[in-house]
Structures are given as structure tokens and as C-alpha cells.
N, C-alpha and C positions, 0 to 999 in steps of 0.2 A: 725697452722701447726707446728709439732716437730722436729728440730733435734734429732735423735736417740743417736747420738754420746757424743754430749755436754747436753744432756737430759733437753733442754732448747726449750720454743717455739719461731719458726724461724720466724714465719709469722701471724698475727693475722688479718682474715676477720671479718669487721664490718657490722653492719647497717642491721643483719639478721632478717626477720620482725618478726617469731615466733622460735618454736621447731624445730630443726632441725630432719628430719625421716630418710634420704638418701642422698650420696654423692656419685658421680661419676667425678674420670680425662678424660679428652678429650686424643685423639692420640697426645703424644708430651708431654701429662703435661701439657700444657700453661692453659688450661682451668679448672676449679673447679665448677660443679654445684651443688645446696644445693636444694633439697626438705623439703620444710615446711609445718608446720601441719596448715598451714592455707588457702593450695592448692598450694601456687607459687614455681615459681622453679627459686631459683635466682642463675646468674651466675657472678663468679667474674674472673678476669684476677691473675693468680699464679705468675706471675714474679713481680708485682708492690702489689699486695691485693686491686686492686681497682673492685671494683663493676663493672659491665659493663654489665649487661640484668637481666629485668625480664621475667618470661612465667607463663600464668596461667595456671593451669594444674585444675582445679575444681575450685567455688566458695561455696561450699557447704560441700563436703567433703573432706578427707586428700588422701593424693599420698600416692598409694602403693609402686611403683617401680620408679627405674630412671639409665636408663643409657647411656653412649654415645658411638656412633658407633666404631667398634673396626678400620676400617680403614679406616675409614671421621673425619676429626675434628672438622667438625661443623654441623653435625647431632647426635639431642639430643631427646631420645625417653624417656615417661615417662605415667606410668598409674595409675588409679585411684577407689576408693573405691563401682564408678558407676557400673565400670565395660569397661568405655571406655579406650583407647589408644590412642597416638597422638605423632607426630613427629615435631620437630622443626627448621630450617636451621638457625642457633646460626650469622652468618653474615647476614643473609638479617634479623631474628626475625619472620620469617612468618613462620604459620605452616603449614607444607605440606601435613600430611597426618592425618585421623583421623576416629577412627573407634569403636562401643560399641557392639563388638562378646559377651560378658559375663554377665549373668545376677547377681554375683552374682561380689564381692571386685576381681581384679586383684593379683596374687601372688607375679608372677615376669615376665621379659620380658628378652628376649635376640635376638640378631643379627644373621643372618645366612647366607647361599649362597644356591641358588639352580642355577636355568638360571637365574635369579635376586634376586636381595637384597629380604631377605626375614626378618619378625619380628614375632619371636612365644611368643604367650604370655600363661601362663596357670592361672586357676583363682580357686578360691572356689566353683563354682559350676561342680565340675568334669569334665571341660575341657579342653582344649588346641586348640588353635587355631593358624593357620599359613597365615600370611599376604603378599602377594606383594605389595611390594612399592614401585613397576614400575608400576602395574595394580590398585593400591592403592583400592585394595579388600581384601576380605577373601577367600582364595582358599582353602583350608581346614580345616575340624571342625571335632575335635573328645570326646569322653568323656572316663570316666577312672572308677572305681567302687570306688573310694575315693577320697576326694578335694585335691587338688594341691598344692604345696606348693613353689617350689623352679624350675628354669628351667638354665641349662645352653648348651650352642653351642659349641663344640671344636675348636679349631684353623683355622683345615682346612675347615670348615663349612660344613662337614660331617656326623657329629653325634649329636643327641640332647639328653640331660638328662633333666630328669622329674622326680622331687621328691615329693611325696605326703607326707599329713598330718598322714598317716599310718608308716612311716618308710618306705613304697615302692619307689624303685629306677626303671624307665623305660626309655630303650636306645632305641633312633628309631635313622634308618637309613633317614636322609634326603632328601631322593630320594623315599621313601617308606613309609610311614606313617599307613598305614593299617595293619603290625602288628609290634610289636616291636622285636629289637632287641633280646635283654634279660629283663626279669624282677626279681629283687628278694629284698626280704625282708629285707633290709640292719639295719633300725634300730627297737626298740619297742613305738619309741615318733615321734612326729613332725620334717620332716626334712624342715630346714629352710634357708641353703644355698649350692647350688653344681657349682664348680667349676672344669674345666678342666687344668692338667697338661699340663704343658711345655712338646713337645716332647723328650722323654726322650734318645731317640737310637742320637740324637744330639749332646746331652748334652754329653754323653758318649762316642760318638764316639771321638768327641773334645778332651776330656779329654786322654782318651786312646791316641791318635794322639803327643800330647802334654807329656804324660810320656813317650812313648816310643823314643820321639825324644831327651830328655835329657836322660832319660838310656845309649842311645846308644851314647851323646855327651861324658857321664860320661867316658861310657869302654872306648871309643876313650882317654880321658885324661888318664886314668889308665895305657891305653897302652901305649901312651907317655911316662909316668914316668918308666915303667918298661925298655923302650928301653934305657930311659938314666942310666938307673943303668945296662945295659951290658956291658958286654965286649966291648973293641975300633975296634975289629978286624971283630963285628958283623954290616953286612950291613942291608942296610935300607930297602931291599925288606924284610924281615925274620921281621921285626917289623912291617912293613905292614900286613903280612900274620897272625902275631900273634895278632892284632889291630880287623883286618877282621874278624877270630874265635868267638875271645870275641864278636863281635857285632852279628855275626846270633847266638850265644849260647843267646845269651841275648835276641834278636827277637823271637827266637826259645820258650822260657819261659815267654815271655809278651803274646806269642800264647796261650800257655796252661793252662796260668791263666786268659787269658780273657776267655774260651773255659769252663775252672772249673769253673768261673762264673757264663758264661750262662748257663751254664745245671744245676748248684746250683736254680738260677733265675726260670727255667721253671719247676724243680721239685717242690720250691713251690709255682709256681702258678696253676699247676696241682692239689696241695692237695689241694688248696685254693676253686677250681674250684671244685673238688668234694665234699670237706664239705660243697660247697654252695647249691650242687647240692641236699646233702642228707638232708641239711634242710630246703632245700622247699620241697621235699618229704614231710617229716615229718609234714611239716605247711600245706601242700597239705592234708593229709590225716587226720590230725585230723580237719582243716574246713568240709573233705566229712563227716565224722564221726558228726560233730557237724549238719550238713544239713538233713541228713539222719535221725538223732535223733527226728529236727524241722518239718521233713516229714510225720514223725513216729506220732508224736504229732498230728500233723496238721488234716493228715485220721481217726485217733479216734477220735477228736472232732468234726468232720464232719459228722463222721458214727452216732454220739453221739445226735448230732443235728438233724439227718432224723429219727432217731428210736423214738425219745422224739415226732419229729413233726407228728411220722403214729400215735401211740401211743392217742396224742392230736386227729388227724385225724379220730382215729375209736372211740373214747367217743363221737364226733359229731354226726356219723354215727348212732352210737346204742342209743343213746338220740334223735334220729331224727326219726329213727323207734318207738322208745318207743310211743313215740306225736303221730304220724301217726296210731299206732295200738289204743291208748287211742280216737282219733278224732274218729276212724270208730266205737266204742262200744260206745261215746257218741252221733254219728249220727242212731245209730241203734235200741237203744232207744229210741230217742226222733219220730219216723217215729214208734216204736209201739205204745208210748202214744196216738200219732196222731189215730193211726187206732182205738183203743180203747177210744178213746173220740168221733167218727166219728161211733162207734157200738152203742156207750149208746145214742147219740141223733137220730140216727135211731129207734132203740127200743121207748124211748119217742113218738118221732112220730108216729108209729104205733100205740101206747098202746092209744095216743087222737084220732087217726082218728077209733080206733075199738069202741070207747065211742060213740063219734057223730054216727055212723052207727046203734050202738044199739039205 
């Protein structure tokens, strides 16, 4: 572990048994768990560096994912190149949940809420699945037109992102999983990790709260010093009143520039939102364009393959008459040879029985 500050390392974990793949902090910090490429998942105590649990996560192959609950500090979830998932209770060691939805390497896993704890996991075989574990099942499975790559849960456990190996980004609503939110084409390569922002109208609002309370400490000071540089004969309601101005003119412009802000802000996310809009158009219609072309192909070699197959089909045909008309001219001859070999020994006959008679 680094201090950033002193650009020195603060804390050095030992005794890791292979390659480290994955790391994840517990709520609080206190905890550090390490995925190894040798399947285990060791975990060490952050305040000492001492070792303190193993977990197998595979005996065959490596952990894809590994993380820990965003608001339990000792449920540690972790999955694997199987394709299975599994849950850990870091105090008691025992694992509580465990489940093999994916037939193909797990991508990533994240924590959710619905009416209970929920764990979605999305894998390389084009899926995504969503788990209870209160019901410790699968309550829903879905598939996507590309492998998966990256998945994260917003804060309030209402929204899920899902990043594929396409550059595809898909938001579902966690209450509704049958269609998505939005989908659109964020990169041209593998996306590999998504993560949800801190709510931002907080942060902001805070900060806002906090300038305007010294702005308005500041004109209060300001006013002060002006009233001591008046005249002696100037009473203290009039430096009041002149104190009071300063602070709404001042409130009054902390309005207007949060207000030219916001409307700077939602213009562009507006353009943001329509150049997103017109380049999925655009990637919309040149895939129909490319489909239509594969369609296009597709009917002429079809057409191409039944014309070749009649084609084949009537040389059978006229070769099969041919036979047929050659069989009846050589049955038709051989039935006159007949009769005429059946005339001449007739005749013979006759020609001896007319001899003996004479």
C-alpha cells in the first residue's frame, strides 16, 4: 500500500500465494481481499498487514471478478472462469451462496437492491443474470447480441450498467429488466471497467451552501470596515441597512450564477444527448444498409442454388426418358426376332411333315 503524499510504501502484504488478478476494500477499509491466479481469495487485515482468511474461489481455474459488499463488511462475493459465482461471510468463513448461471468465464459482478439483496453478474456468453440472496436463486436471465464485459450498480441500487465487449453501454432500470434503459455505442474497443459517480447535485449543492456562506461572511466584514471609516455622527441602524444590501446584492448574484450554470450544464447535455442520438442513427442505418446487402446476397445464392438444382433435375429427367424410349426399341426387337425365328421353324416343320406325306 502507497502513501500518495510521501510517495513511499505504507504497508506491505505478505505471504501472497500466486499473481495477484483483483483487489477489493471492505466498508470501512479495515479489510483487503486479494484474488489469485491460482483461484484463492486471500484476505488480510489493512490496519496491522496481517493475513487473516483464505477462500477458494476455483481449484482449476483463475477468478474473474471479486468484490465486497458496498454496505456489509463482511460479505465478499467473487466469480470464476467456470462460469460460477459464490458468496462469502468473511466472520464466520462459510460460504453462503453459490450459483453457475454462465456457461461461458464470468466478466464482472456487482451488488444491488431490489426487495432484497441482489447480485448481477454479466459473463462472455452474452448474458447477464440477476440473483437473490435472500432466495439464493436466479430470478432473472437475459442475453444481449454481444459478450459482456464490465457491469456496475449505482449508489442508490437503482440503476445497472452493462458494458460489452463491443463498446456497447446498456442502463437498465432495476425494477425492470426487459428492456433497457438506454443503449448506445460509447466506445469502438472492449470496455473493461464502469463505474458510477458520486451524486453530483450533493456535492454541489454543499459546495454552493458553503460559498455562499463566506460571500456573505465576507460583505458582512466589508460592511464593518466601511461603517468604521464613517463619520462619528453615523448611527448603527444605517450600517446595518448598508451591511443587509451588500448581502442580498451578493445572494442575489450567487443566484444568477448558479442559474447561468445550470442552463450552461443542460445545454450541453442536450447537444451531448442529440449527437448521441444522431450517431446511433447513423450506426443504426448503416448496420440496416450492411443487413440488407447480407439479404441481398443471401436470395441470389439461394435463387442460384434451386435454378443449378432444376437444371440438375431435368438432365435426370431427359436422361431417364432417353433409357426408357432406348428399353422399349430394344424390347421391341427382340419380341420380332422372336416371332421370326418362331416363323422359320414353323415353315421347317411343314416342309418335313409335306416330305413324309409324299
Amino acid at each position: 500500500m502507497y502513501d500518495t503524499k510521501s510517495k513511499t510504501i505504507n504497508k506491505l502484504f505478505e505471504n501472497v500465494p500466486s499473481a495477484v488478478r483483483y483487489m477489493d476494500f471492505n466498508l470501512g477499509d479495515e479489510l483487503l481481499a486479494v484474488a489469485c491466479a491460482s483461484g484463492n481469495a486471500v484476505l488480510y487485515d489493512v490496519i496491522n498487514g496481517h493475513f487473516c482468511g483464505n477462500f477458494v474461489i476455483s481449484e482449476t481455474v483463475e477468478p474473474t471478478a471479486l468484490r465486497f459488499h458496498p454496505n456489509l463488511r463482511n460479505i465478499l462475493a467473487a466469480a470464476s472462469e467456470e462460469g460460477s459465482v459464490m458468496l462469502w461471510d468473511t466472520t464466520t468463513a462459510n460460504k453462503t451462496f453459490f450459483a453457475q448461471t454462465h456457461t461461458s468465464p464470468i466478466s464482472g459482478i456487482a451488488f444491488g437492491k431490489q426487495d432484497n439483496d441482489v447480485l448481477v453478474s454479466v459473463g462472455e456468453d452474452n448474458k447477464f443474470c440477476v440473483h437473490d440472496l435472500n432466495a439464493r436463486e436466479c430470478v432473472f436471465r437475459s442475453s444481449t447480441q454481444h459478450p459482456l464485459s464490465a457491469v456496475d450498480v449505482s449508489l442508490d441500487g437503482t440503476t445497472v450498467a452493462i458494458g460489452s465487449q463491443e463498446g456497447i453501454i446498456y442502463l437498465y432500470d432495476m425494477r425492470n429488466f426487459l428492456q433497457p434503459i438506454m443503449v448506445w455505442k460509447a466506445h469502438n474497443s472492449k470496455i473493461n471497467k464502469l463505474l458510477f459517480q458520486y451524486p453530483v447535485k450533493e456535492i454541489t449543492g454543499h459546495t454552493l451552501d458553503i460559498s455562499a456562506s463566506d460571500m456573505a461572511t465576507k460583505s458582512l466584514s466589508d460592511a464593518q470596515q466601511i461603517k468604521l471609516k464613517l463619520t462619528d455622527h453615523d448611527d448603527k441602524s444605517t450600517a446595518t441597512d448598508s451591511s443587509s444590501k451588500i448581502s442580498i446584492s451578493t445572494k442575489k448574484s450567487i443566484d444568477k450564477g448558479t442559474e447561468s450554470t445550470e442552463n450552461e450544464f443542460l445545454k450541453k447535455l442536450k447537444l451531448e444527448i442529440i449527437t448521441n442520438i444522431r450517431r446511433d442513427a447513423l450506426h443504426m442505418n448503416s448496420h440496416l444498409k450492411m443487413h440488407m446487402h447480407n439479404l441481398e446476397g443471401f436470395i441470389q445464392t439461394e435463387f442460384h442454388k434451386m435454378d443449378t438444382q432444376m437444371d440438375e433435375k431435368w438432365e435426370l429427367l431427359n436422361l431417364a426418358s432417353m433409357n426408357l424410349a432406348k428399353d422399349n426399341d430394344d424390347r421391341y426387337y427382340f419380341q420380332i426376332d422372336k416371332l421370326m425365328e418362331s416363323n422359320e421353324e414353323s415353315l421347317r416343320l411343314l416342309q418335313i411333315t409335306g416330305r413324309e406325306w409324299v
